[in-house]
N, C-alpha and C positions, 0 to 999 in steps of 0.2 A: 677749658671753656671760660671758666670765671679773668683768668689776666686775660686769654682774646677779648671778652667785653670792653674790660678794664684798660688795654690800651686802643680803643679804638675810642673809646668816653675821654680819655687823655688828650689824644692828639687835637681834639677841636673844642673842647669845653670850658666853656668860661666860666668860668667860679664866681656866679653874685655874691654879692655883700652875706645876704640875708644865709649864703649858704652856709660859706667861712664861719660865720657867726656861729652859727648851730653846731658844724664839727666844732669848734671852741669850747662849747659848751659843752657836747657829750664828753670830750676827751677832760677836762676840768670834773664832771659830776662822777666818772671810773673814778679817777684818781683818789676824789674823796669817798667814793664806796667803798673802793677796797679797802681803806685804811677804816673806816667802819666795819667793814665786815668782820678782819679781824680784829676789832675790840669785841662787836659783839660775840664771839665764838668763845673767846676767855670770858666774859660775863656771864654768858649761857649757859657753861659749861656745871655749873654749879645749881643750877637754877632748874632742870630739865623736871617736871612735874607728870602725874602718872594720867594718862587718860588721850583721847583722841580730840585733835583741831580741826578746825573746816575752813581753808583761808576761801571766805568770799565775800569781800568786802562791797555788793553790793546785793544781801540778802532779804533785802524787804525790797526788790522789784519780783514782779510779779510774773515771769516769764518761764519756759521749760526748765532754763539751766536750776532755776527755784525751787520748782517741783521736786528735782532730783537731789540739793540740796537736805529739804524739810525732808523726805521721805526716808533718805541716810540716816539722819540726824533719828528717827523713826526707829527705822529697821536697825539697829544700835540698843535701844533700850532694852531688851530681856540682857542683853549683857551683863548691866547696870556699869558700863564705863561710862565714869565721866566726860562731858561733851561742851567743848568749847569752840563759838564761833566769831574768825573774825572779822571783822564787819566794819564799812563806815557810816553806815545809817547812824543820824541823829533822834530818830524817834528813841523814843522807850522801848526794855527789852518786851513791855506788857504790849504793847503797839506791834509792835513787831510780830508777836505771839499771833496774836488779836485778826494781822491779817492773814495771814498763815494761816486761820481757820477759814477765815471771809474768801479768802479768794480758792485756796487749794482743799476745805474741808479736812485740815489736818488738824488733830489734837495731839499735843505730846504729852504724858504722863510726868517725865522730869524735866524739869526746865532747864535747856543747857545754859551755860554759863557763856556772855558776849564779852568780846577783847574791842574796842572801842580802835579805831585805824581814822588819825586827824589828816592823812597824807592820800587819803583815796585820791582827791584830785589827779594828782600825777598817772593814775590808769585811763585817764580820757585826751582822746586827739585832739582834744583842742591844745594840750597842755604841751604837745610837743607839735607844729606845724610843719615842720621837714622832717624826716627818715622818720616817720611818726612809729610805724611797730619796734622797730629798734628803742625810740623814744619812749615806749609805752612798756616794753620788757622792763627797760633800766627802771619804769617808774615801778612796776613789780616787785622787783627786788631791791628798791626803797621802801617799800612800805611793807615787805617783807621783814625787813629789819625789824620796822617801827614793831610789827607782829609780835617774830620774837625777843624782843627786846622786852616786852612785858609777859609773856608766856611762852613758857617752851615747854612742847610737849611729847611724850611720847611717840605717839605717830601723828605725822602730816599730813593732812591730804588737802589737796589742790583741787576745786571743784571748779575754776572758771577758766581754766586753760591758762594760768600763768605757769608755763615750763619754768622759768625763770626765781621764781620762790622755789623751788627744790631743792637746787644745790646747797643754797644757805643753810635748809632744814636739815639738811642729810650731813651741812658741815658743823650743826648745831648737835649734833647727835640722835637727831630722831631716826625713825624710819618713814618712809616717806608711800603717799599714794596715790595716784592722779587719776580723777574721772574726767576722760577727757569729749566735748562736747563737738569739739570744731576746731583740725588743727590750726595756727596760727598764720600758718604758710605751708602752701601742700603745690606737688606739679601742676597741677589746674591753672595754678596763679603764675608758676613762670611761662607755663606755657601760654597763657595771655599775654603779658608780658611780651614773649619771645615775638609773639606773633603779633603784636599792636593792635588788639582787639580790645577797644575801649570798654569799661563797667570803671560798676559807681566808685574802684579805688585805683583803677587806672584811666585816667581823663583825657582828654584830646590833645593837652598839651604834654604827653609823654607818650602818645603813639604816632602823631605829627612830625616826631624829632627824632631819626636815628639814634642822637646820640646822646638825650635822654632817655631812650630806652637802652642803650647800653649802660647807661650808669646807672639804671633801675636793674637789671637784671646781675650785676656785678652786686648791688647791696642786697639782692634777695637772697641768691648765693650764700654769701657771706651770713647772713642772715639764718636761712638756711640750717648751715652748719651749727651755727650756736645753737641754735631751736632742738638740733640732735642730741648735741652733747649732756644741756642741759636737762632734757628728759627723759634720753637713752639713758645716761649714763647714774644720771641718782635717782632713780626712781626703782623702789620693791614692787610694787602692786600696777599694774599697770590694766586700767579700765577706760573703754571706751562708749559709747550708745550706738553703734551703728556699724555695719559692714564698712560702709565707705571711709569712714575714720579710721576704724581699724586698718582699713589696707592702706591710709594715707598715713599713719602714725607708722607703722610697721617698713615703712618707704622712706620716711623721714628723720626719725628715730634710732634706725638700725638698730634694735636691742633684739638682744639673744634670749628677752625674757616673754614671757607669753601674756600677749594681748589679748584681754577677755571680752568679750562684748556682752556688755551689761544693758539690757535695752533701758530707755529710762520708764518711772512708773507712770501710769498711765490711770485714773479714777474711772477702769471700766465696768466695775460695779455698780456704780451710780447709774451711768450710763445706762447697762445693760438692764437695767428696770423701768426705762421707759419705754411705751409700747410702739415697737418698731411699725406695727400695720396703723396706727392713726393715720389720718388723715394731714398731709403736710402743707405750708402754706407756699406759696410762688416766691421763696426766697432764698435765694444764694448767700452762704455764711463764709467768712473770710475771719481765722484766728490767727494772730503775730503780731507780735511788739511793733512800734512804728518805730523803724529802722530801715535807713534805703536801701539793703540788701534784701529787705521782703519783699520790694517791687509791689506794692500796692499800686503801682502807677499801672502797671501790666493789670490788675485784675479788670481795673477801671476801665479801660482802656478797652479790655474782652466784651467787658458789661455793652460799651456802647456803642461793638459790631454786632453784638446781640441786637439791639434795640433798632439801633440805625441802618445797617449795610444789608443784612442778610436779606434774602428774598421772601422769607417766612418774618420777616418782623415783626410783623403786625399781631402775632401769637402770642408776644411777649413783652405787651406794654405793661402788661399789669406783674413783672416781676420786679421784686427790689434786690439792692447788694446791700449788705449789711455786712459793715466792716468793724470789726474788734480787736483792740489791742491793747495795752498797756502804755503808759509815757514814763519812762524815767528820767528826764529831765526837759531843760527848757529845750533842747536839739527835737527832742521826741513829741512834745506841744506844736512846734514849728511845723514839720511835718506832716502833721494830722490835720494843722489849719491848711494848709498847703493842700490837701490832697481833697480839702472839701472844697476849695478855690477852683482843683485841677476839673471835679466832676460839674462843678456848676458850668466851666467853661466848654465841655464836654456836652454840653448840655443833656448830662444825666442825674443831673444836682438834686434833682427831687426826687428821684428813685436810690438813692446814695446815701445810706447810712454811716456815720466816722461816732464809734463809739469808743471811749476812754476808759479803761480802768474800772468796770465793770465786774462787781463780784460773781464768787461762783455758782449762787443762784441765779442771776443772771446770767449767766453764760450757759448753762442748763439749759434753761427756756427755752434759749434761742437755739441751741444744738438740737430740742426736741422737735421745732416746729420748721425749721429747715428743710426746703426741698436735696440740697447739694451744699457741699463747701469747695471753697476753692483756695489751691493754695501754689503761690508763682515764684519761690525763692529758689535761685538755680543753685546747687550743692546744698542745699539742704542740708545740714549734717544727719539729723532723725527727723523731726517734724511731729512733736506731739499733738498739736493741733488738727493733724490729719487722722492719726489715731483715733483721738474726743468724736471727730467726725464719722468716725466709720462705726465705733461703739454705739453712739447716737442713734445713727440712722441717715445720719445726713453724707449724700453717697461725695466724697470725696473727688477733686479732679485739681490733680497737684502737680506739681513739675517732674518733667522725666529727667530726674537726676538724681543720684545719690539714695539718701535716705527714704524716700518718698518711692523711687525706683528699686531699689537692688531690696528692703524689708519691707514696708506697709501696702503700697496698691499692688500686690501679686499674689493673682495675676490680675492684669489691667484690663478694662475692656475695647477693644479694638473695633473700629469702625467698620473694618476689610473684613472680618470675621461673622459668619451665619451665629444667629442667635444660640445656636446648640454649640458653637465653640467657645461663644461668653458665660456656660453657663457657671465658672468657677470664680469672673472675676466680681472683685472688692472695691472697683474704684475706675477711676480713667485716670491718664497720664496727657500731659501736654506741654509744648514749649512757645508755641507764638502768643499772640493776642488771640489770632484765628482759630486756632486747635484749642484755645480755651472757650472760648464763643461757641463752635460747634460741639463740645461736649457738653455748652451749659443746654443748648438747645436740646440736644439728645437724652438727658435727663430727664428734661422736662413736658418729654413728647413720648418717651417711653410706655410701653403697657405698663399697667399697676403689679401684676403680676412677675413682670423681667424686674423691675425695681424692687419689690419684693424681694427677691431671690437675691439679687444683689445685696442691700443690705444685711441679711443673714449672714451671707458668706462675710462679707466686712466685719460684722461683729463676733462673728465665730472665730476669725483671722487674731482679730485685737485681745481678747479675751484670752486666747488661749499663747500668744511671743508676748505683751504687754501690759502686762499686769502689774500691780502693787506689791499682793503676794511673791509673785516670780522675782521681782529688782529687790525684795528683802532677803530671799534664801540667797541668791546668786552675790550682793553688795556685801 
């Protein structure tokens, strides 16, 4: 399969400058890793110290993968092994702590110990503009280097889905363990790919062109393969958050060792103390990083066939969207102004909340006074944000895909369905603009009593697979 792509991309493809270039340059930055690699391994070799590492060098954002980080780092402490994380936040390790409480209400009793990572840059696409995951691995296991190059530790674990730091760790002599969130590359993506169905990492000018998607599906491939070897093949512990990863790691990975599904934690004790029968206000909550895989554009978009198109509109002028997220950098500021640009043009900009970075008292509030959340990212790896939702009170209506589908909204509520066949479900599912607009309205027009019931079941659901407690025994 991989040469039929590969010679149909041959026979007609022109090679820009800008391409040549790049292959120049991966094949130059091999050459000099591998001859680092092995110096670092004779260096290391003497150096290997007792206790456990967390490579995630971007630990002071504020997003799920975070969550599951700090709550590790957590669930660790009656051990009493030492805990080191690496990291390229420039804050202070007290800053860092600091937010850690602010945003996730976490305290740790010992302060693990930070490895300091000056090479993060190379983990973001802007750093590499062609074969960018390719691009983005090799930048992995450059600053995997940098990692153990000042600590090498006992055991590894990978918390941000770099497969590609393992091998080094496993050839540094540790043992090795990956919580993995979202594979890098799973069939979903060749088969878009295969099929020229444009999203936000495949664009019009590689579904446009036969034979840019053959050279796209020939590097994925390729691609592919390595993403196997490297996490099949060196990895002891092998965790995931969710069904749907697990059967896409298990697919991708081929390893003979047993994939765990570790849900991640989830603060549904907080949650589960706010009084689910108050009285809620006419607003739809939206949690996720701004990232254009969350498709904020899509919730927007629902909001103002809610508002605008539907024949019952007029029910629903006095509801707002209130959207929350996180920014980790200037891409994620961009964005969010963007997306307060897109509502005003929308002309839903006054009902259109874009909130930033947002502490965990904050996000409380709002999770408590919420009518519905809503959430549009298609593969969803887990979706903790849906969970916070359904703990809350605030009845969820998330994408039918993956995480959100196969563990959190089941069962879903269904429109086709008499109200005594709904009376189990946790949530609604949707995939257009429209099916998200018609659930918000359904929500919202609901008996007190069916909502009611609803929310209990969601919180009974969350509470009992998604818990803090449950990701400490099982991690």
């Amino acid at each position: 399969m991989v040469l039929g792509h590969l010679w149909e991309a041959l026979k007609v493809w022109e090679w820009d400058a800008g391409t040549l270039y790049m292959v120049a340059v991966y094949v130059s930055l091999y050459c000099v890793f591998l001859t680092v690699i092995a110096y670092t391994m004779l260096r290391s070799m003497s150096k290997k110290e007792h206790g456990v590492a967390f490579f995630h060098p971007y630990a002071n954002t504020c997003g799920g993968g975070e969550r599951v980080l700090w709550c590790a780092v957590k669930a660790l402490e009656p051990s009493g092994v030492p805990v080191t994380i690496y990291t390229g936040d420039v804050e202070s390790d007290q800053d860092i702590l600091d937010r850690c409480l602010t945003r996730f209400n976490i305290t740790l009793s010992q302060k693990p110990r930070f490895v300091r990572l000056k090479k993060r840059k190379l983990l973001e696409a802007e750093s590499w503009p062609r074969f960018t995951m390719l691009g983005q691995s090799l930048g992995s296991a450059i600053v995997a280097i940098e990692a153990l190059w000042q600590f090498v530790p006992h055991i590894f674990v990978d918390t941000t889905g770099c497969a590609f730091t393992l091998p080094l760790a496993k050839l540094c002599g540790c043992r090795t363990a990956a919580y993995v969130h979202y594979p890098t590359i799973s069939g979903d993506m060749l088969s878009k790919v295969a099929e020229r169905r444009p999203t936000y990492n495949n664009d019009d000018e590689i579904t446009s062109s036969v034979v840019r998607t053959h050279v796209k599906l020939v590097y994925y491939h390729i691609f592919a393969f390595l993403y196997g070897v490297a996490g099949g093949w060196f990895t002891d512990v092998i965790m995931v958050n969710s069904t749907w990863t697990g059967n896409h790691i298990r697919s991708i990975w081929k390893t003979r060792k047993d994939v765990q599904v570790v849900y991640p934690p989830c603060d549904t004790t907080r949650l589960q103390q706010m009084d689910i029968e108050a009285k809620r206000q006419r607003v739809v909550i939206s949690i996720a990083q701004y990232r254009p895989e969350k498709d904020h554009q899509r919730q927007i978009e629902a909001f103002r066939i809610l508002r605008q198109e539907r024949d019952d509109r007029k029910k629903f002028q006095d509801v707002r969207l209130v959207i929350i997220g996180s920014c980790r950098n200037s891409d994620d500021e961009a964005l969010a102004d963007w997306l307060e640009t897109y509502a005003k043009d929308k002309g839903v900009g006054s009902h259109v909340s874009i909130l930033r970075n947002v502490s965990w008292d904050e996000l409380v509030a709002w999770l408590g006074r919420a009518e519905a959340g809503v959430h549009t990212m298609w593969n969803e790896h887990f979706g903790i944000g849906v969970v916070e939702m359904q703990a809350a009170g605030a009845i969820p209506i998330a994408h039918r895909s993956a995480g959100p589908l196969m563990d959190i909204v089941v069962p879903s509520y269904e429109s086709d369905q008499s109200d005594h066949d709904n009376t189990r479900a946790t949530g609604f599912l949707a995939t257009e603009p429209e099916e998200y607009a018609a659930a918000m309205a359904t929500v919202l027009t609901l008996p007190e009593a069916t909502k009611g019931r609803m929310r209990a079941q969601g919180r009974s659901h969350a509470s009992e697979c998604f818990s803090e407690e449950l990701f400490d025994r099982r991690f």
